[in-house]
Jmol script that loads the backbone (N, CA, C; Angstrom):
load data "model"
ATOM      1  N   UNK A   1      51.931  19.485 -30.198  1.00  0.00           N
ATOM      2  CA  UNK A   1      53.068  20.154 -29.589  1.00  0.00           C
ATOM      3  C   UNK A   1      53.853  19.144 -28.746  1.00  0.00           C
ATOM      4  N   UNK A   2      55.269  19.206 -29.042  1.00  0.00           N
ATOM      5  CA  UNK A   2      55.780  18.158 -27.981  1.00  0.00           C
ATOM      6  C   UNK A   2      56.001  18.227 -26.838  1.00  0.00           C
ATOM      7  N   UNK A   3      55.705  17.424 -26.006  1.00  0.00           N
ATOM      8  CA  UNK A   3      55.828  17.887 -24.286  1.00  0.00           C
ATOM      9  C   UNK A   3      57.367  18.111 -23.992  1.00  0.00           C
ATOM     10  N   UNK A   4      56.918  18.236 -22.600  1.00  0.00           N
ATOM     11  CA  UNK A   4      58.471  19.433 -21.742  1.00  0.00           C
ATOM     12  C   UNK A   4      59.595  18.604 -22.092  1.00  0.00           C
ATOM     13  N   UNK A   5      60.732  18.566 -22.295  1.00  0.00           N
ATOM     14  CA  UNK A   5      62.082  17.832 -22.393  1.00  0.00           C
ATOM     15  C   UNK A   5      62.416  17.223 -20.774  1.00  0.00           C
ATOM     16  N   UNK A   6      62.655  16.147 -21.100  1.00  0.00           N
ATOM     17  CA  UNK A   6      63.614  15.376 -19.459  1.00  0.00           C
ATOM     18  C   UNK A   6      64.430  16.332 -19.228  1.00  0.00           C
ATOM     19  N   UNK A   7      64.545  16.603 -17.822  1.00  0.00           N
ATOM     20  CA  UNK A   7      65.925  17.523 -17.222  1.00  0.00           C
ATOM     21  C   UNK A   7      66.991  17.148 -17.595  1.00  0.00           C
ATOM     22  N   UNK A   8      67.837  17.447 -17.787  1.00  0.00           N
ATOM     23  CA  UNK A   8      69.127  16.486 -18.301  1.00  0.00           C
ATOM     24  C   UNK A   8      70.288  17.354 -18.025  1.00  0.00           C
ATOM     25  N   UNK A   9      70.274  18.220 -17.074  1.00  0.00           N
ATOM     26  CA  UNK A   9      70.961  18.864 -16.764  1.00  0.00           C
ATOM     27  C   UNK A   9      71.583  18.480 -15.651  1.00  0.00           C
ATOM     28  N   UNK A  10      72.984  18.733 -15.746  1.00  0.00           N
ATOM     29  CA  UNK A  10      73.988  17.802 -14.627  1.00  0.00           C
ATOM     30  C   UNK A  10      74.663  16.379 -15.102  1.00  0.00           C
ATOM     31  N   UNK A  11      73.900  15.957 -15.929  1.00  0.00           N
ATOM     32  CA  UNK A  11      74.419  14.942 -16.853  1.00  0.00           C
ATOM     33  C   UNK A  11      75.601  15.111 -18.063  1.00  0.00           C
ATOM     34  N   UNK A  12      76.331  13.357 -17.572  1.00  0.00           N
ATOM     35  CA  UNK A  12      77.252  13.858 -18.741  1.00  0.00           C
ATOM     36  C   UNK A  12      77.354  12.619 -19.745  1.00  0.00           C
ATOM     37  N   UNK A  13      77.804  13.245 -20.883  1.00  0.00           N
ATOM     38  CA  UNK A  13      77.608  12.593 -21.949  1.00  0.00           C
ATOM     39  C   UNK A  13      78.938  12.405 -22.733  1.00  0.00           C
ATOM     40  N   UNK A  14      79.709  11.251 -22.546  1.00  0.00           N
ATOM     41  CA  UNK A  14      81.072  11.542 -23.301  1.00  0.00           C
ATOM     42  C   UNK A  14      81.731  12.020 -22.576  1.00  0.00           C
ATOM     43  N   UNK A  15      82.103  12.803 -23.638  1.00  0.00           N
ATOM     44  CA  UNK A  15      83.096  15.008 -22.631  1.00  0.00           C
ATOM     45  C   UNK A  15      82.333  15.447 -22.847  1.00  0.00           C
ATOM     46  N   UNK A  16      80.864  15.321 -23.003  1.00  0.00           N
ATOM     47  CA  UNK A  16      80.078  16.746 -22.805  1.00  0.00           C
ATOM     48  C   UNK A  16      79.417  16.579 -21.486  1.00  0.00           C
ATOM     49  N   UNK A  17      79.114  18.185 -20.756  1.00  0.00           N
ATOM     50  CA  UNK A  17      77.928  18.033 -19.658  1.00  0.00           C
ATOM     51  C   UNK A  17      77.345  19.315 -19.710  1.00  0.00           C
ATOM     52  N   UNK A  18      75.962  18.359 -19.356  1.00  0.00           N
ATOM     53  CA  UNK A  18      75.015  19.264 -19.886  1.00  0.00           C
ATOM     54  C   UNK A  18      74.535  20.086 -18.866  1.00  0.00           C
ATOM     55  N   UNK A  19      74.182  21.829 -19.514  1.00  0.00           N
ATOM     56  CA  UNK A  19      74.826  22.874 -18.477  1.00  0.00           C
ATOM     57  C   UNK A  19      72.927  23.314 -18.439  1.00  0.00           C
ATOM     58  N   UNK A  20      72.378  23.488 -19.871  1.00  0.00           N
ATOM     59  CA  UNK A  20      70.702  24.055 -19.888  1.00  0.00           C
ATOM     60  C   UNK A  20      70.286  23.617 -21.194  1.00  0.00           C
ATOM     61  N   UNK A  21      69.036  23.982 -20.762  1.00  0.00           N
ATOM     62  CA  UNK A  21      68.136  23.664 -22.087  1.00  0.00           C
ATOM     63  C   UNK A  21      68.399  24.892 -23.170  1.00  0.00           C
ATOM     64  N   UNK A  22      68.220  24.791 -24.044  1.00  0.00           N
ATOM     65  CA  UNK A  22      68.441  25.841 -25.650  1.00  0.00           C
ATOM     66  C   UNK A  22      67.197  26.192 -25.672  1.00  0.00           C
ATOM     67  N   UNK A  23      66.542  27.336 -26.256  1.00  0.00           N
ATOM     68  CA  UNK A  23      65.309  27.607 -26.725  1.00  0.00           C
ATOM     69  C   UNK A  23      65.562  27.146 -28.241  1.00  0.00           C
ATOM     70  N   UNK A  24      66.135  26.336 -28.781  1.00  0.00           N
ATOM     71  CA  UNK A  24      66.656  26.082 -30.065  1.00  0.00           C
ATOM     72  C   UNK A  24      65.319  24.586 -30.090  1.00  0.00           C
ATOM     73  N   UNK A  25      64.682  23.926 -31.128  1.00  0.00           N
ATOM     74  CA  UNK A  25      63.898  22.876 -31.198  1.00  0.00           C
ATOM     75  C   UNK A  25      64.614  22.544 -32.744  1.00  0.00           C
ATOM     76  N   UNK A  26      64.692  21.153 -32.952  1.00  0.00           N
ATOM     77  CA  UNK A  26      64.892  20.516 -34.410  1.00  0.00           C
ATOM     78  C   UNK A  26      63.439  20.511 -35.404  1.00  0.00           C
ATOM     79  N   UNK A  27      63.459  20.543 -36.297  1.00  0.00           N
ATOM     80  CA  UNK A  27      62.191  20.628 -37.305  1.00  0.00           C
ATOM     81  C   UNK A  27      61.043  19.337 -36.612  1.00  0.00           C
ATOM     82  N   UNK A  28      61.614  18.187 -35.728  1.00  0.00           N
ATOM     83  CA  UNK A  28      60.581  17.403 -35.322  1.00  0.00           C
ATOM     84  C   UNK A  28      60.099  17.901 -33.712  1.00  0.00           C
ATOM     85  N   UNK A  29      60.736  18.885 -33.310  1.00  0.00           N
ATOM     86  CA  UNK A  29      60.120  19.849 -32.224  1.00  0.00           C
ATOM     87  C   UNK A  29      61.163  19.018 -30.638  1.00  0.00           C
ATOM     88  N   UNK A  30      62.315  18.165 -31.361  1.00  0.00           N
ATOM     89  CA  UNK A  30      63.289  18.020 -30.040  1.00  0.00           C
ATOM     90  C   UNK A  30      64.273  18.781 -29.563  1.00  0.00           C
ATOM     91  N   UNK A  31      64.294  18.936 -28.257  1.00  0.00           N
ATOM     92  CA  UNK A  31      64.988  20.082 -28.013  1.00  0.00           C
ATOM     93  C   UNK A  31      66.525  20.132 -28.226  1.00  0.00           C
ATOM     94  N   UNK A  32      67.136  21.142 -27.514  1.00  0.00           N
ATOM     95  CA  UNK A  32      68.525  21.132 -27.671  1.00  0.00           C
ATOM     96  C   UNK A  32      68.952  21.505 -26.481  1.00  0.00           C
ATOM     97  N   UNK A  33      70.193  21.221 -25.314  1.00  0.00           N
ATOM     98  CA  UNK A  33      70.558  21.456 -24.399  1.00  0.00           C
ATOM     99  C   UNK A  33      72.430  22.150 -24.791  1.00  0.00           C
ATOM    100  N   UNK A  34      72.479  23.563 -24.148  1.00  0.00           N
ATOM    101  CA  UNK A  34      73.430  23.787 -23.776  1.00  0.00           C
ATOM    102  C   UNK A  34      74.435  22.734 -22.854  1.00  0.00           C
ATOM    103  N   UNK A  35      75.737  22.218 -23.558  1.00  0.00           N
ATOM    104  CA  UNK A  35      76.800  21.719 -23.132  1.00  0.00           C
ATOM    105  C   UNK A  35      77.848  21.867 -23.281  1.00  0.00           C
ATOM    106  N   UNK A  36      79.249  21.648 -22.398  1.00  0.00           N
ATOM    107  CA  UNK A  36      79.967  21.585 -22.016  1.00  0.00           C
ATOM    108  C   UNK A  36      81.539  20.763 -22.153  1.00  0.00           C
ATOM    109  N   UNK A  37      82.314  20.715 -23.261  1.00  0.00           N
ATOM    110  CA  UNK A  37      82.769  19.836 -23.657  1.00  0.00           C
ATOM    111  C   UNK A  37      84.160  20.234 -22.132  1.00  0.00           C
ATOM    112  N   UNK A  38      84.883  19.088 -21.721  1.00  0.00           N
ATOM    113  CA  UNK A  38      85.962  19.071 -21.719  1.00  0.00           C
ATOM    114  C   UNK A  38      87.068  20.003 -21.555  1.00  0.00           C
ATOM    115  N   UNK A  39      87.019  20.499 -22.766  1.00  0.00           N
ATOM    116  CA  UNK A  39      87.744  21.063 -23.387  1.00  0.00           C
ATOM    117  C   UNK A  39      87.728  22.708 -22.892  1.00  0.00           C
ATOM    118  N   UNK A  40      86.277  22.618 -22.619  1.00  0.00           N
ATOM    119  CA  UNK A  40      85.964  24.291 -22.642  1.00  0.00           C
ATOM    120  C   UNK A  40      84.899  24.731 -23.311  1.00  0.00           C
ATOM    121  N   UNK A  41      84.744  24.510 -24.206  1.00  0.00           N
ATOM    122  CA  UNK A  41      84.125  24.858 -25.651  1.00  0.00           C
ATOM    123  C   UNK A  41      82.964  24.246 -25.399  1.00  0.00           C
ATOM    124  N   UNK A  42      81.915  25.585 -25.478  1.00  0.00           N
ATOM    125  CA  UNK A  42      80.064  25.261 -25.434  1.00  0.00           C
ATOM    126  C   UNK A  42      79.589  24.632 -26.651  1.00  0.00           C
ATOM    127  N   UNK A  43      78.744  24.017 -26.890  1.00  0.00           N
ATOM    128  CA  UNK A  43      77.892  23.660 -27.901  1.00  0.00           C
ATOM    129  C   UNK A  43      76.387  23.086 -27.735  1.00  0.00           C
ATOM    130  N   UNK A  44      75.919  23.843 -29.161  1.00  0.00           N
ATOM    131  CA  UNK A  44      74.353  23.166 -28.671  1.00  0.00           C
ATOM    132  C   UNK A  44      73.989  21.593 -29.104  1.00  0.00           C
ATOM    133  N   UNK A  45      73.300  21.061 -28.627  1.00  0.00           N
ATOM    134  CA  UNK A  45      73.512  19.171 -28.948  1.00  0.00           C
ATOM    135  C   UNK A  45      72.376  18.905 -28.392  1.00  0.00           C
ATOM    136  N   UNK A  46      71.726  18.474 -29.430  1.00  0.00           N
ATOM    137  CA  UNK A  46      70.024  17.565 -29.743  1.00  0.00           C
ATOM    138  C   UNK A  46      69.912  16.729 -29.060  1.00  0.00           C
ATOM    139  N   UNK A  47      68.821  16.840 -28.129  1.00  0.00           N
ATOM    140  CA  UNK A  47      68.441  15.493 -27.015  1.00  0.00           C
ATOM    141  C   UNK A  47      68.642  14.120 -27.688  1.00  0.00           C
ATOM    142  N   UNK A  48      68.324  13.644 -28.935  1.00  0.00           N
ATOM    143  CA  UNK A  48      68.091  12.326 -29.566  1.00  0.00           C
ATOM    144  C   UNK A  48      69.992  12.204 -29.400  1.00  0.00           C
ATOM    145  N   UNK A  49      70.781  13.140 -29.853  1.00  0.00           N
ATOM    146  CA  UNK A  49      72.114  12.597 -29.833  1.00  0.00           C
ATOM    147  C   UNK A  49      72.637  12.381 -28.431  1.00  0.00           C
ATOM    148  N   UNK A  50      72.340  12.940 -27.401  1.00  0.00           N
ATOM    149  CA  UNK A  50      72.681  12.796 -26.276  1.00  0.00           C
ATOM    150  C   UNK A  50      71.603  11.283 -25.799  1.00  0.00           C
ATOM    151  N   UNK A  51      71.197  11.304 -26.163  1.00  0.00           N
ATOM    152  CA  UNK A  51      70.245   9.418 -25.238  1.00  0.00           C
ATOM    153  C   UNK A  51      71.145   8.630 -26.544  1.00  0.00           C
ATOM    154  N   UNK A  52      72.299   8.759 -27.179  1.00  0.00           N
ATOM    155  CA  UNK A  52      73.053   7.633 -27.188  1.00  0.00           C
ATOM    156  C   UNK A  52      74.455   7.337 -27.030  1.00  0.00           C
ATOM    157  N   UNK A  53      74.590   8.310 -25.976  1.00  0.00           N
ATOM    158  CA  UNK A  53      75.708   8.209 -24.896  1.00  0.00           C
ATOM    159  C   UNK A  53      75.404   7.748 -24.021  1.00  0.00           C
ATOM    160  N   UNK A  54      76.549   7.228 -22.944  1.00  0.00           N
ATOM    161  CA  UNK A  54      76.279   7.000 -21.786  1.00  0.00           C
ATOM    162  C   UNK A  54      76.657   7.625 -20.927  1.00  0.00           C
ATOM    163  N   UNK A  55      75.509   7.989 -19.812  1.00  0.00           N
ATOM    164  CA  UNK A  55      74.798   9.400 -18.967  1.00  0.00           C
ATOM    165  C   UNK A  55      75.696   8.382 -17.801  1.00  0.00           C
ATOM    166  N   UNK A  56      75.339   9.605 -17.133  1.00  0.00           N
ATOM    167  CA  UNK A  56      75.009   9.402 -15.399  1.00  0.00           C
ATOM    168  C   UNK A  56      75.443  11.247 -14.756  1.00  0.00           C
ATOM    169  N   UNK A  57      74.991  11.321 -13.384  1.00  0.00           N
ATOM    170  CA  UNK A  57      75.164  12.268 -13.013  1.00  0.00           C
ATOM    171  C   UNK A  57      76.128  12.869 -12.629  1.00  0.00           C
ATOM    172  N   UNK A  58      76.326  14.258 -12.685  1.00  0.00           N
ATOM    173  CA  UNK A  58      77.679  14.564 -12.368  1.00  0.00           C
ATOM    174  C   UNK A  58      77.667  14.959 -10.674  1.00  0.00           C
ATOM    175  N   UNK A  59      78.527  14.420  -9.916  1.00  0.00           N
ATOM    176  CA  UNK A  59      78.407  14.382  -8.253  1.00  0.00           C
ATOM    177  C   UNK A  59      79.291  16.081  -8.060  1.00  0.00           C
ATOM    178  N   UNK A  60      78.412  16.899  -7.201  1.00  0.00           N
ATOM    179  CA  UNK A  60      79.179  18.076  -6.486  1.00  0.00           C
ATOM    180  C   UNK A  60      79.955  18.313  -5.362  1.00  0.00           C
TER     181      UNK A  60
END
end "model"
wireframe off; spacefill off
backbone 0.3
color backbone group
């Protein structure tokens, strides 16, 4: 079973930021995080595609 996912919430990626985790998993058991484009527009987006953006935190 694969262990817990990194928090990655508050992070942004691109125009996306990432808002929660998905109960959604890919066939190799990685998760998926609810995000945030820009734009407006939610989408779900696979941890492996998000670690090849460049992160940092979003300041409140």
């Amino acid at each position: 079973m694969p262990s817990k996912p990194k928090n990655r919430t508050g992070e942004i990626y691109g125009k996306l930021t990432v808002l929660s985790l998905s109960d959604r998993r890919s066939s190799s058991g990685n998760a998926y995080w609810w995000c945030e484009c820009e734009c407006g527009n939610m989408r779900e987006v696979a941890s492996d595609s998000l670690s090849t953006k460049i992160r940092k935190k979003k300041h409140h």
